[in-house]
Phi, psi and omega in degrees: 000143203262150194257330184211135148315133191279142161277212187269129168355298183294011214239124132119312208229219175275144166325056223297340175272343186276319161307326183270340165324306176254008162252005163303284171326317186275335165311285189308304177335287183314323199271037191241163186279148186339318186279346192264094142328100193252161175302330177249138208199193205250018168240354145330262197326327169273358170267337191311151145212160182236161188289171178254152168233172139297117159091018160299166182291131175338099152352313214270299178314299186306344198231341154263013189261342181265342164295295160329323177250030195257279208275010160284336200273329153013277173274338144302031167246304161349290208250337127354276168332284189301277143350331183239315174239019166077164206300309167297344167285304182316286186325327192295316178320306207289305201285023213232282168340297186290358209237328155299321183295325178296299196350288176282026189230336163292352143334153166309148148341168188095285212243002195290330193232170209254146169254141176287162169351157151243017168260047189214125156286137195223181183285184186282111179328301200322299202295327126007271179300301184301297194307329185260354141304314210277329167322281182324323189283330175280347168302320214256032167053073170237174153346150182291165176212108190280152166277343180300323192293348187251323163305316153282355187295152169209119160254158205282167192271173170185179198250159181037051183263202207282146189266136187306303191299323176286312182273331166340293180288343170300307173317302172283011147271319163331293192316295205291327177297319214278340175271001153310318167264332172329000000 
């Protein structure tokens, strides 16, 4: 029995052996205690991917089954967190984060990520800065914001745009702050 619906042969899909590898590993993590620091954690797990196969597991299943276990380990980081340095420290921590990440998303339009080249593709700046308006407003106690929408975002690409990686890691301090507080 398949652990996740498969795609169709002709289609697709996650690795299955890669998949099952690595929610083995997070299965032992998780189960280890709780207060104990593992090879695996919940910003592994939003970094994770897997190679593609044909007839392999549904892209779409695997990845809301790892958005779940993203904010189980999350929430043990958490409760971690709070434990080892008491509440008001933890909190302190978090907004010290949020409060650097805004630094760089109130830069000028533009100028928030280093650009790549200009025979080199990067995300599209425009789109970039606006979805990181919306971040800051949501820094600034502004409109909600999900972490799947910061998880998922995708912007189209341009020559001398935003270098991928520098906003890539911006996203995944966004992710980690919003489940920090949760």
């Amino acid at each position: 029995m398949s652990t996740f619906p498969r795609a169709r042969r002709s289609q697709q899909g996650y690795d299955i052996e890669q998949v099952e590898d690595f929610l083995e590993d997070a299965r032992r993590a998780y189960a280890t205690d709780a207060r104990a620091a593992t090879a695996i954690d919940s910003s592994t797990i939003r970094r994770t991917s897997f190679s593609m196969q044909k007839g392999g597991y549904s892209p779409a299943h695997v990845d809301a089954a790892l958005e779940r276990l993203e904010e189980a380990f999350a929430r043990r980081e958490h409760e971690r967190g709070i434990l080892e340095h008491g509440e008001e420290e933890w909190y302190a921590k978090v907004r010290e984060r949020a409060l650097e990440t805004l630094g760089r998303l109130r830069k000028p339009a533009g100028d928030r990520f280093r650009r790549v080249s200009r025979i080199s593709r990067g995300y599209r700046v425009a789109e970039v800065d606006r979805f990181t308006d919306r971040i800051a407003a949501y820094l600034e106690d502004g409109p909600d914001m999900t972490a799947r929408e910061v998880r998922t975002v995708q912007f189209d690409a341009q020559f001398g745009g935003y270098d991928e990686d520098e906003v890539d890691a911006l996203l995944d301090t966004v992710v980690s702050l919003m489940l920090a507080v949760r």
